[in-house]
C-alpha positions in Angstrom: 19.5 22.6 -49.1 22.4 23.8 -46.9 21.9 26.1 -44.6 24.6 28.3 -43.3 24.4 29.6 -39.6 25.6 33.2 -39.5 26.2 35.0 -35.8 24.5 38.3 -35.3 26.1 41.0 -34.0 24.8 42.1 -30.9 23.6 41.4 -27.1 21.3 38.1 -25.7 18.2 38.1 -23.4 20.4 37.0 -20.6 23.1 39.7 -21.6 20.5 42.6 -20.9 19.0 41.7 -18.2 21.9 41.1 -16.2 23.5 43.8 -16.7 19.8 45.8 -15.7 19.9 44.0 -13.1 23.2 45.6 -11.9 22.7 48.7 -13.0 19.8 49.0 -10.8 22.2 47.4 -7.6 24.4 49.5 -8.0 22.0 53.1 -8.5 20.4 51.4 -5.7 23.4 52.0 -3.6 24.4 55.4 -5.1 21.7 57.7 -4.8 21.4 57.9 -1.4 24.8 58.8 -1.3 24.4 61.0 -3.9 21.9 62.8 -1.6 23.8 62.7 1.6 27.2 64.6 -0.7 24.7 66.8 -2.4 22.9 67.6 1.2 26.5 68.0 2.6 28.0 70.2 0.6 25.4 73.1 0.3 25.4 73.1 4.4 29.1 73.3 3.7 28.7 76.2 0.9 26.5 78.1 3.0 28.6 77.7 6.3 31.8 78.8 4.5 30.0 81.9 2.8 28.6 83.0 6.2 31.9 82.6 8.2 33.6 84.8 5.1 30.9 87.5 5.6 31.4 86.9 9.9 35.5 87.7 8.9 34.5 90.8 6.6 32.4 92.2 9.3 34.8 91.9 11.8 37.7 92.9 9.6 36.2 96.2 8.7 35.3 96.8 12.4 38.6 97.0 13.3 39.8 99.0 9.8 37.2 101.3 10.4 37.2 101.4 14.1 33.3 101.7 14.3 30.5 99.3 14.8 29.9 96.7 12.1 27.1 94.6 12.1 24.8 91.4 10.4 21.5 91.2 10.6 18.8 89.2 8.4 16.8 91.0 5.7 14.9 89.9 2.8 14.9 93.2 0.7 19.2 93.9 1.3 18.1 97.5 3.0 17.0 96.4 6.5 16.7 94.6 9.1 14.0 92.1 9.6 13.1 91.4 13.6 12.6 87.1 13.1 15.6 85.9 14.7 14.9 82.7 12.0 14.7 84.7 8.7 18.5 84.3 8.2 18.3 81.6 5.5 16.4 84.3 3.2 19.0 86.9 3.4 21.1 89.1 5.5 23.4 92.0 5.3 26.7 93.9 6.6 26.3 97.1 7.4 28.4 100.1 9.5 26.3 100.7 12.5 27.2 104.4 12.7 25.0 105.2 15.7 25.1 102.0 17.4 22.2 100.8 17.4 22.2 97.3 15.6 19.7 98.9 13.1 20.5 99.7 9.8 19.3 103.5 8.7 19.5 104.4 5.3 22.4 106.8 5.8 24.9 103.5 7.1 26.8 101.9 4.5 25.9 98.2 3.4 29.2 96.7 2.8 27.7 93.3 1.7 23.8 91.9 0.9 23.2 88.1 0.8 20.3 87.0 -1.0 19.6 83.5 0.2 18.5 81.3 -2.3 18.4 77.3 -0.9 15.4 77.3 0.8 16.2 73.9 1.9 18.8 74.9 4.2 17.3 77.0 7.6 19.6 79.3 9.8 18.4 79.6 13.7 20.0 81.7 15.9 20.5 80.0 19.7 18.3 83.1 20.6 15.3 85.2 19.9 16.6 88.0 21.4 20.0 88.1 19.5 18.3 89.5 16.0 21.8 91.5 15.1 25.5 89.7 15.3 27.8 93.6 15.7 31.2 93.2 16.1 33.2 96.5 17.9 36.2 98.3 16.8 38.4 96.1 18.6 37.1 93.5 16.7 35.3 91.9 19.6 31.6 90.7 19.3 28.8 93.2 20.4 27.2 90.1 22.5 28.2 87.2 24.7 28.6 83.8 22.7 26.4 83.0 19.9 25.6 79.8 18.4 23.8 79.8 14.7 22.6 76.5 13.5 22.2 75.3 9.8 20.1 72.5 8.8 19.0 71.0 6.0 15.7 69.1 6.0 16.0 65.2 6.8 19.9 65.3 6.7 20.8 66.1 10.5 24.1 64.5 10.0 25.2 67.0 7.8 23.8 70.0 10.2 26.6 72.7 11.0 27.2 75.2 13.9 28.9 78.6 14.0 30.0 79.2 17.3 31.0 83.1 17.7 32.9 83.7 20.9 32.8 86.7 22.5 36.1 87.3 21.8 34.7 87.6 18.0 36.3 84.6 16.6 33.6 82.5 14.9 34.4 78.5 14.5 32.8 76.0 12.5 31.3 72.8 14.4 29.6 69.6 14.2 28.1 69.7 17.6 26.6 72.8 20.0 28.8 74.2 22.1 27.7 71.5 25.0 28.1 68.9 23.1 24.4 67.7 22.0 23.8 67.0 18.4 22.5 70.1 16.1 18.9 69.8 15.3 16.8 72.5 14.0 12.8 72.6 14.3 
């Protein structure tokens, strides 16, 4: 009899499981990565749509020459009184009377609905429940200092730091230096 040997298309033992082996190496490496970017960039999203809304406010204080404040709400009609509810929403409204409170005849010029409930806002303080910017475009307040977190990512924790001047800025660290943590 002769027997012919043939080769079969196709992969060994040893083929596969190397190449498992560094598949799993290397997802090894990338997914906590993956996690930091992802973490990252939805502090970085949600920073850069509140500073837009900060500049609208303030913009339309000085077109308008009246009082134009934020303040957080959940329903996009008023203002709730937890200085930490800013993550679930907030809105910009013309404070006609001047009171920081939104009554139904005052405009809302823009309604945020939160929506990552991953990421937390915190104001630097219980008191200041309303950001209201004046018709000469300075802020209602002294400086304010609002925090966003995300949950186990502190490196990737943001700060908006709004002078009194009104000019909000964008920072990695509180205004004294320390490291932004949220609790």
């Amino acid at each position: 009899m002769d027997f012919q040997i043939t080769d079969f298309p196709g992969y060994t033992l040893v083929e596969l499981v190397t190449t498992l082996a560094i598949v799993s190496i290397l997802l090894t490496i990338a997914v906590p990565s993956f996690q930091w970017l992802s973490a990252r960039t939805r502090i970085s999203t949600s920073v850069n749509l509140f500073l837009s809304h900060l500049y609208q406010a303030r913009s339309e204080a000085v077109k308008r020459e009246q009082v134009v404040a934020l303040c957080p709400s959940i329903d996009g009609l008023l203002c709730v009184a937890d200085y930490k509810q800013w993550a679930k929403g907030y809105i910009v409204f013309v404070d006609n009377d001047r009171n920081r409170r939104r009554n139904a005849n005052e405009e809302v010029l823009r309604y945020f609905q939160g929506g990552d409930n991953n990421i937390r806002i915190h104001s630097s303080s219980r008191s200041r429940r309303v950001l209201a910017y004046l018709p000469t475009g300075r802020a209602w307040n002294s400086n304010t200092t609002l925090r966003f977190c995300i949950q186990n990512h502190d490196d990737s924790n943001r700060a908006v730091i709004i002078a009194s001047t009104g000019r909000p800025r964008l920072s990695r660290t509180l205004p004294d230096g320390r490291s932004i943590l949220c609790y």
